[in-house]
KEKE-3310 file (N, C-alpha, C; in steps of 0.2 Angstrom, whole numbers, plus 5000, padded with zeros to 4 digits):
npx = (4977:4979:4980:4969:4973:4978:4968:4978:4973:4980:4976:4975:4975:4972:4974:4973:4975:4980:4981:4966:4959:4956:4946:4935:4941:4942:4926:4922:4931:4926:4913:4904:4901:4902:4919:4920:4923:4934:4939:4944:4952:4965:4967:4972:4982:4992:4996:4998:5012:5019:5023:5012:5004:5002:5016:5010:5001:5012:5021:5014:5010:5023:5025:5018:5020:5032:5029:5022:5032:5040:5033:5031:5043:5045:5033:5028:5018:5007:4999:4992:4993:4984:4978:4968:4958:4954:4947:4948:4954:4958:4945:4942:4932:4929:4942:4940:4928:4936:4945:4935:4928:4940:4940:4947:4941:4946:4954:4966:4965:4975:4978:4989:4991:5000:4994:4979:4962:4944:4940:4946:4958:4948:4936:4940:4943:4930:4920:4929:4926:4911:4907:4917:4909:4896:4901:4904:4915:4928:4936:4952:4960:4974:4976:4982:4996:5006:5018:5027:5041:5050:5044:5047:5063:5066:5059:5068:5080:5081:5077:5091:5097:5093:5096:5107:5112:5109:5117:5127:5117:5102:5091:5074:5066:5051:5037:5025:5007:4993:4981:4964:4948:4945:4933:4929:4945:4941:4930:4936:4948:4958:4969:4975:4985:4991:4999:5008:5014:5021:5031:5038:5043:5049:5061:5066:5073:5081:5096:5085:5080:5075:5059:5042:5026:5015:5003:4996:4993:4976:4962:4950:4938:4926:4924:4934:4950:4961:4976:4993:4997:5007:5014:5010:5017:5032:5032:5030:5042:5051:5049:5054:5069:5072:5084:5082:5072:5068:5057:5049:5036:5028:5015:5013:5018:5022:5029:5019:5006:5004:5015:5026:5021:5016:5024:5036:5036:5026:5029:5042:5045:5041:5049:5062:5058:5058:5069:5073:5083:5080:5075:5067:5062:5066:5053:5047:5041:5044:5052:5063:5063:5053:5044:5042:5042:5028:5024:5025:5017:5004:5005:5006:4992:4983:4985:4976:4968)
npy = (5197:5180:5166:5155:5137:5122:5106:5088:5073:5059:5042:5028:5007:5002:4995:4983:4988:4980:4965:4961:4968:4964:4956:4964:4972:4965:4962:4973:4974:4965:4970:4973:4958:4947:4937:4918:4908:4900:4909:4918:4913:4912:4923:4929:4919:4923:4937:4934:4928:4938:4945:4947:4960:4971:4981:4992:5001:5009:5011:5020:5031:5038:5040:5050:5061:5060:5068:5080:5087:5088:5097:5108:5112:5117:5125:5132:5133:5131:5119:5106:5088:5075:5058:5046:5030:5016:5007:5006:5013:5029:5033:5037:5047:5050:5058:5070:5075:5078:5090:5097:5103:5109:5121:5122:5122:5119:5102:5092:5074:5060:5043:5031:5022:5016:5013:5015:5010:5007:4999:5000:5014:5023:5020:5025:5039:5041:5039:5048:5062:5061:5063:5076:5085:5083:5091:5103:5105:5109:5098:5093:5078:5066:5054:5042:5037:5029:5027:5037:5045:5047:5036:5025:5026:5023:5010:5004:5005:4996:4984:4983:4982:4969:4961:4958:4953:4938:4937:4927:4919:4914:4925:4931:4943:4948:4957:4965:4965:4969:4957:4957:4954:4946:4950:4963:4969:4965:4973:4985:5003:4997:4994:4981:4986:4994:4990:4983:4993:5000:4991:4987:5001:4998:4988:4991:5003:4997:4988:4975:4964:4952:4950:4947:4951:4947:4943:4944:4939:4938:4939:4929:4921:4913:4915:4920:4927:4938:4934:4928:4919:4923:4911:4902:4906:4905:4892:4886:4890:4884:4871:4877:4877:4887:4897:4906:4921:4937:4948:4961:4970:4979:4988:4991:5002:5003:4990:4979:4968:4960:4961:4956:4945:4937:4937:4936:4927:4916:4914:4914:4903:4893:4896:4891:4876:4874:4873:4887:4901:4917:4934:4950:4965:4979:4988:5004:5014:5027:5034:5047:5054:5049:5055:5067:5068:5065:5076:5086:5082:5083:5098:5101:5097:5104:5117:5119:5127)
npz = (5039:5043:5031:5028:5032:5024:5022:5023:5021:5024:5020:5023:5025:5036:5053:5068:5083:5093:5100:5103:5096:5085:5080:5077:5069:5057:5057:5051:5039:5031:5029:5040:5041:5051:5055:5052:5065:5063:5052:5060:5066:5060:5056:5068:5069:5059:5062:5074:5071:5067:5078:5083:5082:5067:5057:5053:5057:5067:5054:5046:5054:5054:5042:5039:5046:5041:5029:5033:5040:5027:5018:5027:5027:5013:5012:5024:5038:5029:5029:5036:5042:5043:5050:5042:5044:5033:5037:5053:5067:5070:5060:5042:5041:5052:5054:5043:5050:5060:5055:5052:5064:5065:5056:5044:5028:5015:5009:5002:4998:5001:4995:5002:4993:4978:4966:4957:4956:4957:4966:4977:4979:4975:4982:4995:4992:4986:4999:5007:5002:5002:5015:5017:5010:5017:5027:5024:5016:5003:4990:4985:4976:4978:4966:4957:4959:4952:4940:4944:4943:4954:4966:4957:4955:4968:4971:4961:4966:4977:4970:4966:4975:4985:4974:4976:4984:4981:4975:4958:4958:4946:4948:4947:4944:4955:4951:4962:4969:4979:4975:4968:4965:4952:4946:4948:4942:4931:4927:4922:4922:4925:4934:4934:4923:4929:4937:4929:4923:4931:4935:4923:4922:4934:4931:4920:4925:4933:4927:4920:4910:4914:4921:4930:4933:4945:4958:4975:4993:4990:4992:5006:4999:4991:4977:4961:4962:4953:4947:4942:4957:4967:4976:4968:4957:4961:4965:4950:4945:4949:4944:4932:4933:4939:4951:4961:4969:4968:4976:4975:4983:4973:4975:4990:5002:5014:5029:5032:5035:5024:5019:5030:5032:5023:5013:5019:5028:5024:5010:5009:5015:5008:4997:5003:5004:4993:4987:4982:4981:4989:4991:4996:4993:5004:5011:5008:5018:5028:5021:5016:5006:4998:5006:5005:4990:4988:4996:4988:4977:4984:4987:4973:4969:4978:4971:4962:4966)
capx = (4973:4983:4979:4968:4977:4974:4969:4981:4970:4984:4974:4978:4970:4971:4976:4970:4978:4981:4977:4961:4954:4957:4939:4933:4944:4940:4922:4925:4934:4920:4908:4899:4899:4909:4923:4919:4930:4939:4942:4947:4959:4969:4971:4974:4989:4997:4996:5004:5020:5022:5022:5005:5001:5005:5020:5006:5000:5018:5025:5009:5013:5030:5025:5012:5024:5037:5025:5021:5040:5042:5028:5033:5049:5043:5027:5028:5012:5000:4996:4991:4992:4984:4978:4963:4961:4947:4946:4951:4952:4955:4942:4945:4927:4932:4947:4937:4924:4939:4946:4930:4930:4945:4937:4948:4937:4949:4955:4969:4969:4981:4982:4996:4997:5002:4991:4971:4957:4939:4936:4951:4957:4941:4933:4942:4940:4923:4922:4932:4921:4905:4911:4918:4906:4893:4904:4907:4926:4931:4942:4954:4964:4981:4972:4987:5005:5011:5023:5031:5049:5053:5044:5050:5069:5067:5061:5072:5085:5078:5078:5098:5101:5090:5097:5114:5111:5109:5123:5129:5110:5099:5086:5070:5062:5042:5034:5017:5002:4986:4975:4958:4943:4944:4927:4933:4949:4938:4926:4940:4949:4967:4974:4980:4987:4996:5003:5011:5016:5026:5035:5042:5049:5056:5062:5072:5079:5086:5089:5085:5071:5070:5056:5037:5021:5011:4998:4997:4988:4969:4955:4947:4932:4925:4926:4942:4955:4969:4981:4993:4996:5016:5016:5011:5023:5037:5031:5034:5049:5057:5049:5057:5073:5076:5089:5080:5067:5068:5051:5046:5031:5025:5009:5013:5021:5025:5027:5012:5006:5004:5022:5029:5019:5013:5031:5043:5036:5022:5032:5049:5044:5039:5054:5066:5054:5059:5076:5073:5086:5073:5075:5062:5065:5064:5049:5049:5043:5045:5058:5064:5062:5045:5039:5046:5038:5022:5021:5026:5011:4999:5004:5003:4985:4981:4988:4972:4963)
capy = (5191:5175:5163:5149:5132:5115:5099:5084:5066:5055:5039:5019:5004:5003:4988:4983:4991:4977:4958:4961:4972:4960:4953:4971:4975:4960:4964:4979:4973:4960:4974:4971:4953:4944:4930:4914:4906:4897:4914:4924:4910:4910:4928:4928:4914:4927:4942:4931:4924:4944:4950:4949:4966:4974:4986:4995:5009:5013:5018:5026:5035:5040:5044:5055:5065:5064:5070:5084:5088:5091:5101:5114:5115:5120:5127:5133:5135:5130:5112:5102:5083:5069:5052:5043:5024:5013:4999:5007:5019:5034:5031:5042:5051:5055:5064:5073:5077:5083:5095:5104:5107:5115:5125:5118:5122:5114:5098:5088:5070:5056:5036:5029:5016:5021:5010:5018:5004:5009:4996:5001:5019:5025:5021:5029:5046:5043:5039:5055:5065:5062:5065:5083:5089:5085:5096:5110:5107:5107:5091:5086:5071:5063:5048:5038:5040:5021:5027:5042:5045:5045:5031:5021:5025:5019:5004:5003:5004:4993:4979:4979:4980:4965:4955:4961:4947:4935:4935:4922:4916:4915:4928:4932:4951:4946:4962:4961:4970:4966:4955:4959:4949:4947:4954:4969:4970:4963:4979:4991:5004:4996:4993:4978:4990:5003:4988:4984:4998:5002:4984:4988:5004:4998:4983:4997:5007:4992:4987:4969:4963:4945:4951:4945:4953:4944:4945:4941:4942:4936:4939:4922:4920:4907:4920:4920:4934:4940:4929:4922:4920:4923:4905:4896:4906:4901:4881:4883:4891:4878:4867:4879:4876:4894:4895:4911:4927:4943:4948:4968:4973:4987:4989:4993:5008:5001:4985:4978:4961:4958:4957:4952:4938:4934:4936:4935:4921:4910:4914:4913:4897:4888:4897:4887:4871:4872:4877:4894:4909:4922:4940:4954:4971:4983:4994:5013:5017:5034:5035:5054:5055:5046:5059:5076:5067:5065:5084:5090:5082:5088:5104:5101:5097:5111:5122:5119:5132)
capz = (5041:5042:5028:5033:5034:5021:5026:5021:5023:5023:5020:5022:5026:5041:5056:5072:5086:5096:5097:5108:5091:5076:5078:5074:5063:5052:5055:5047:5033:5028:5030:5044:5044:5056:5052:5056:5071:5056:5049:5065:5071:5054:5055:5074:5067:5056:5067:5081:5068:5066:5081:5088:5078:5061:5060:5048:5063:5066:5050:5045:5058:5053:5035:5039:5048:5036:5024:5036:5039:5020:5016:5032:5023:5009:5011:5031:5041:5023:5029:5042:5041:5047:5046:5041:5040:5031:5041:5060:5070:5068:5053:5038:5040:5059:5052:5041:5054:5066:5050:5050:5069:5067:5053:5039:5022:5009:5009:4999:4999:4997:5000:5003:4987:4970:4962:4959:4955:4959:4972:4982:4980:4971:4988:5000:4987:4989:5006:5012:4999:5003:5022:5015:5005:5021:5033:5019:5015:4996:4991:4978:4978:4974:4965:4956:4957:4950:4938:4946:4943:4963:4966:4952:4956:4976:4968:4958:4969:4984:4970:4964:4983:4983:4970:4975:4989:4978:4968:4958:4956:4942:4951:4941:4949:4953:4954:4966:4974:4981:4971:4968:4964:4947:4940:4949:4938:4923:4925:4919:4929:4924:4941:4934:4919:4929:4940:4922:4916:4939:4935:4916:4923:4937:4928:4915:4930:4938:4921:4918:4907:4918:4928:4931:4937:4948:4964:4982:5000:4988:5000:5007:4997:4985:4971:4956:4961:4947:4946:4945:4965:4968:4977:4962:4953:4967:4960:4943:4943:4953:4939:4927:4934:4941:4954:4964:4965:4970:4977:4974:4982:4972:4977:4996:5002:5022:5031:5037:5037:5020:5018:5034:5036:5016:5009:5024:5032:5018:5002:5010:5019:5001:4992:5006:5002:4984:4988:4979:4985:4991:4993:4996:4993:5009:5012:5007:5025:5028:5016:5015:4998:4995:5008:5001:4985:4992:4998:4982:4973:4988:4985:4966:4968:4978:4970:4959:4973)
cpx = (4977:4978:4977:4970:4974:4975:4970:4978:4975:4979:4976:4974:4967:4974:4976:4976:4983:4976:4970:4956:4954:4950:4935:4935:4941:4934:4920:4925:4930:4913:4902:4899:4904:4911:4918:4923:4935:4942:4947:4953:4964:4971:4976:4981:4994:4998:5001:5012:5023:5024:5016:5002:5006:5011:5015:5005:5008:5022:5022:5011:5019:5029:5021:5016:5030:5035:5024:5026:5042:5039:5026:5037:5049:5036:5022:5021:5005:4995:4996:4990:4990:4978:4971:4963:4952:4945:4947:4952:4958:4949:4942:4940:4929:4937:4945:4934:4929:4942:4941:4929:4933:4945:4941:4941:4940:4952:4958:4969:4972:4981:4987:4998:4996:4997:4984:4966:4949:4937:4942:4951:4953:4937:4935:4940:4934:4920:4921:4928:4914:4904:4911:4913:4897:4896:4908:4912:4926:4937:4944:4958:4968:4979:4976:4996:5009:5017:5028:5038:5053:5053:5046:5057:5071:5064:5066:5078:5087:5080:5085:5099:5099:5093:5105:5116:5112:5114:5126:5121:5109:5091:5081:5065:5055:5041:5026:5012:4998:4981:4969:4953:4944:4937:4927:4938:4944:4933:4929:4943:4955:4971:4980:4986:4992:5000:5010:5018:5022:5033:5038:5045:5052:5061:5068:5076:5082:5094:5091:5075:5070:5067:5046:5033:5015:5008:4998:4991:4981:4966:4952:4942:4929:4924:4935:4945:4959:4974:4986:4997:5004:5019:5015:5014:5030:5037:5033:5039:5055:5056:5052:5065:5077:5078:5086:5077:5070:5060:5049:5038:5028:5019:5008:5020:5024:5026:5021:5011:5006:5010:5027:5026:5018:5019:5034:5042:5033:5027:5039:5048:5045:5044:5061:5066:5058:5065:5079:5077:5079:5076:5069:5062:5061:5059:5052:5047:5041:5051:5058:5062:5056:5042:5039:5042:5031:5019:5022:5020:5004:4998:5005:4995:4981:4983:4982:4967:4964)
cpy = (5185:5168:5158:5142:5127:5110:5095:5080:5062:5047:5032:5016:5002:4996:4988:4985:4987:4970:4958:4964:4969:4959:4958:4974:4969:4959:4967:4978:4967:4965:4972:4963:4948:4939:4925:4912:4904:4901:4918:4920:4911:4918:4929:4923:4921:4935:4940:4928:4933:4948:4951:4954:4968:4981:4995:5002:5014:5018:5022:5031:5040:5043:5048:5061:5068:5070:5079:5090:5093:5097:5107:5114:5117:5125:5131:5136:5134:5124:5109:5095:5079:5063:5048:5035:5023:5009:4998:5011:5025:5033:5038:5048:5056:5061:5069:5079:5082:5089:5100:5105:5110:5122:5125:5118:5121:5108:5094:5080:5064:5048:5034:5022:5020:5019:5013:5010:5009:5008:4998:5009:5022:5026:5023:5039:5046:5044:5047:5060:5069:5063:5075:5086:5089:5092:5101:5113:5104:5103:5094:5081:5071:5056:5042:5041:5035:5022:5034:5042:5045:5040:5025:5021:5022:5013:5000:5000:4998:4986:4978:4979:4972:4956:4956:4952:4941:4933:4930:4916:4919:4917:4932:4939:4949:4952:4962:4966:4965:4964:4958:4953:4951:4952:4960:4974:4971:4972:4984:4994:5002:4997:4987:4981:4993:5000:4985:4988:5001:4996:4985:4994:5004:4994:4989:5002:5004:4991:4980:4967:4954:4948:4949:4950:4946:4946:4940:4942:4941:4936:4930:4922:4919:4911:4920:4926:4935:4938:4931:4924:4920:4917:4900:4900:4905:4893:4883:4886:4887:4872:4869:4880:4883:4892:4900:4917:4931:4946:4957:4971:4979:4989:4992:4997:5008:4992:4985:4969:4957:4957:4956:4946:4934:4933:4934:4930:4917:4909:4913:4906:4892:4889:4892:4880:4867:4871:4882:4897:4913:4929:4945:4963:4976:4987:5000:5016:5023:5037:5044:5057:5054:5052:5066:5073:5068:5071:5086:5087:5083:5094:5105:5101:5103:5116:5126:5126:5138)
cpz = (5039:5039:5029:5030:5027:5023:5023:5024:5019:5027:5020:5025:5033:5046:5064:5077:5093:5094:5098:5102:5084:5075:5075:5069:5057:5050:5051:5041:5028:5029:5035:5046:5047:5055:5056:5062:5067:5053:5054:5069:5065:5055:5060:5072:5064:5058:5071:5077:5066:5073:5089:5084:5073:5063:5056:5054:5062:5060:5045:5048:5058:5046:5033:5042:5045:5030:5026:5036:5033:5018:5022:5029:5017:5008:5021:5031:5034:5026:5035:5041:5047:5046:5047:5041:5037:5034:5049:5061:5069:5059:5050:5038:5047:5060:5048:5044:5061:5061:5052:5058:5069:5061:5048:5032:5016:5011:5005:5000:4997:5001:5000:4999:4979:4966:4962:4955:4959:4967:4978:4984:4980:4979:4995:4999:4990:4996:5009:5007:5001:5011:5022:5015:5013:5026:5029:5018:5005:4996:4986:4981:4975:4973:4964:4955:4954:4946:4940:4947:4950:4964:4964:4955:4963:4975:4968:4963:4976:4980:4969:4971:4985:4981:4972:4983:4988:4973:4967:4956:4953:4945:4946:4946:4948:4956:4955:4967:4974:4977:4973:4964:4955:4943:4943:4945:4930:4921:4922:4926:4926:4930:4939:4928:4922:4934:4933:4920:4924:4936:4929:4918:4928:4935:4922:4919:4933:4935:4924:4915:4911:4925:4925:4935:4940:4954:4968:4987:4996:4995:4998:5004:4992:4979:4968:4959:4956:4951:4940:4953:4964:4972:4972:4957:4955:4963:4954:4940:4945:4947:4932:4927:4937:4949:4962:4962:4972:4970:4978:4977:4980:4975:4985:4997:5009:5022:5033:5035:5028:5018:5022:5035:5026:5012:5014:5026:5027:5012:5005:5013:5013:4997:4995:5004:4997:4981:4981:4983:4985:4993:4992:4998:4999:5006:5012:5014:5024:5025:5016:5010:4996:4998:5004:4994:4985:4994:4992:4978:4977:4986:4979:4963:4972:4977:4964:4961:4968)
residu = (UNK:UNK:UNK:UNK:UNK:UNK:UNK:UNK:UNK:UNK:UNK:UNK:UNK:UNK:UNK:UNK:UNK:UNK:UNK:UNK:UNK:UNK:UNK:UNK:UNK:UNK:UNK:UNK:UNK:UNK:UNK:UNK:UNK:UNK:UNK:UNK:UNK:UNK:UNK:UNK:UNK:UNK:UNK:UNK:UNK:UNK:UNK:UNK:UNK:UNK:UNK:UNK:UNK:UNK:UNK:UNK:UNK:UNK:UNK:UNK:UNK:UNK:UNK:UNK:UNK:UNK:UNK:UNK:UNK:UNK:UNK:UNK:UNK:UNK:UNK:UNK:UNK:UNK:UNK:UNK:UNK:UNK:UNK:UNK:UNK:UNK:UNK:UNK:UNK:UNK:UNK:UNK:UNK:UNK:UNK:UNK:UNK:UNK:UNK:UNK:UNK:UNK:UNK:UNK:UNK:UNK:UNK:UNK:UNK:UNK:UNK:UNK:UNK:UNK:UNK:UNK:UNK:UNK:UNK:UNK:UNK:UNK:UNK:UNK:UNK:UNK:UNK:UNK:UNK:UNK:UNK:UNK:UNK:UNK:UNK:UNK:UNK:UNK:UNK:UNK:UNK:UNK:UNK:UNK:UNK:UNK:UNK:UNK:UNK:UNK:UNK:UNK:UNK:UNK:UNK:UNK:UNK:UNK:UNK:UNK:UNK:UNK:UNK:UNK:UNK:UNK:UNK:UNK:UNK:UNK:UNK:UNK:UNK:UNK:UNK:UNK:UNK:UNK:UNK:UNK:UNK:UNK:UNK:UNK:UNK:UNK:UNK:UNK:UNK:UNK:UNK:UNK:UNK:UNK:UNK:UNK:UNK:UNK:UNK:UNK:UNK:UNK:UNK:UNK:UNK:UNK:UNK:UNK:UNK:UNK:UNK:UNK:UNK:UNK:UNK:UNK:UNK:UNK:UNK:UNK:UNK:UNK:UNK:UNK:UNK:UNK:UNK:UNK:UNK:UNK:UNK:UNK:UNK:UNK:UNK:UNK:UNK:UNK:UNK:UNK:UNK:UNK:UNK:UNK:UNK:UNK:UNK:UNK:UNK:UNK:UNK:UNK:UNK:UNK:UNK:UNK:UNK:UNK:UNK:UNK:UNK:UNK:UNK:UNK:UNK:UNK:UNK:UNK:UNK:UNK:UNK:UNK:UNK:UNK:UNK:UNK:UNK:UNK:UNK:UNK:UNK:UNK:UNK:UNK:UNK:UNK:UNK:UNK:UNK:UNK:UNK:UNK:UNK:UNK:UNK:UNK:UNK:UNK:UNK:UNK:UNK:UNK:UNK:UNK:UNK)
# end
């Protein structure tokens, strides 16, 4: 009897599939309630200075396959992958619901950022869970991976290539993720902690201790987010006489809009401004390595079975 298969929910946030679906999509992502016209032209602006659409789909796309790749090479015919989003289509419950058609009754899964928080990963877990546990599949997860020796060292590496651009300048490494609403942070949880503790070692694999944590991309909405914002730390380095930054997103694992459009084009715009040198460490992508990573702590987690 040939051993029945386990299902890999490779999860991300998700991004509209075209220009014609932003309005839905942003619905979505404000739960239901639809931007204002002031909100959907602003975004519709930074969608069109990318492109028109995120590169976010595609290399989802790509690292869900690498993922897949790995983990037949190591693990032939155990696992089946594929991709959920939070905020778009394919939606993460839908891929669930198609596991258990195909009769799939264990299920590994994993998002696609290092950093865990309740209001971010925490809710995807759930999410895909309470989905599972309706259509009679057993979960676990790969919840945080922020300090992982892989990931750390393709950091690592991403930023001396980086600053190696730079040479000759006094470049200071800011290392970033996705802000979150302050009393989100404040409730616990150590998102802002485990982005800390990614930034100090990749800061000692580089090495250099001149480096900074800070946050980007804050959601629109008259509430505090965790700060400080990586443009107004851009300002007061120019006031502090620094010559240039090297921008690390840790917190994001592809391109997508948040750092083609909020680093590449906002933050590189105002570091020109200031006449800051600017570098911004490529995306992990489908990096070979980050995937083969990535299947090894899938089948680290189910191995729990």
């Amino acid at each position: 009897m040939t051993p029945a298969r386990i299902g890999v929910l490779v999860m991300a946030y998700g991004t509209p599939a075209s220009p014609g679906d932003v309005e839905a999509f942003y619905t979505d992502v404000r739960r239901g309630r639809p931007p204002s016209p002031e909100q959907l032209a602003d975004l519709k602006r930074r969608y069109d200075a990318v492109g028109g659409v995120s590169q976010l789909n595609a290399r989802t796309t790509e690292q869900v396959a690498g993922i897949q790749a790995a983990l037949e090479a190591s693990s032939a015919g155990t696992f089946v992958c594929r991709y959920g989003a939070k905020h778009a289509d394919p939606k993460l419950e839908e891929t669930v619901r198609d596991f258990a058609r195909d009769g799939i009754e264990r299920l590994v899964g994993l998002v696609l950022a290092p950093h865990y928080s309740a209001a971010s990963i925490g809710e995807y877990v759930e999410r895909a869970r309470a989905c599972a546990r309706a259509e009679g599949i057993e979960t676990r997860f790969v919840e945080d991976w922020h300090d992982n020796p892989v990931l750390i060292e393709l950091l690592a590496a991403r930023v001396r290539s980086a600053l190696g651009t730079l040479r000759g300048t006094r470049a200071l490494l800011l290392v970033t993720a996705h802000s979150l609403p302050l009393r989100v942070v404040a409730g616990g949880g150590g998102y802002d902690v485990r982005l800390a503790e990614t930034a100090a070692l990749v800061a000692e694999a580089v090495p250099t201790d001149d480096y900074e944590v800070c946050w980007q991309s804050a959601g629109r909405t008259p509430e505090p987010w965790i700060g400080p914002d990586v443009l107004d730390v851009l300002r007061r380095l120019k006031s502090e006489g620094r010559e240039g930054v090297v921008v690390c997103p840790a917190g994001f694992v592809a391109d997508h809009l948040e750092v083609n459009y909020d680093l590449d084009v906002e933050a590189k715009a105002l570091a020109d401004e200031l006449g800051l040198g600017f570098a911004r460490t490529s995306s992990l992508n489908a990096d070979e390595q980050l995937c083969t990573e990535l299947a090894r702590l899938v089948e680290q987690e189910s191995s729990g079975w």
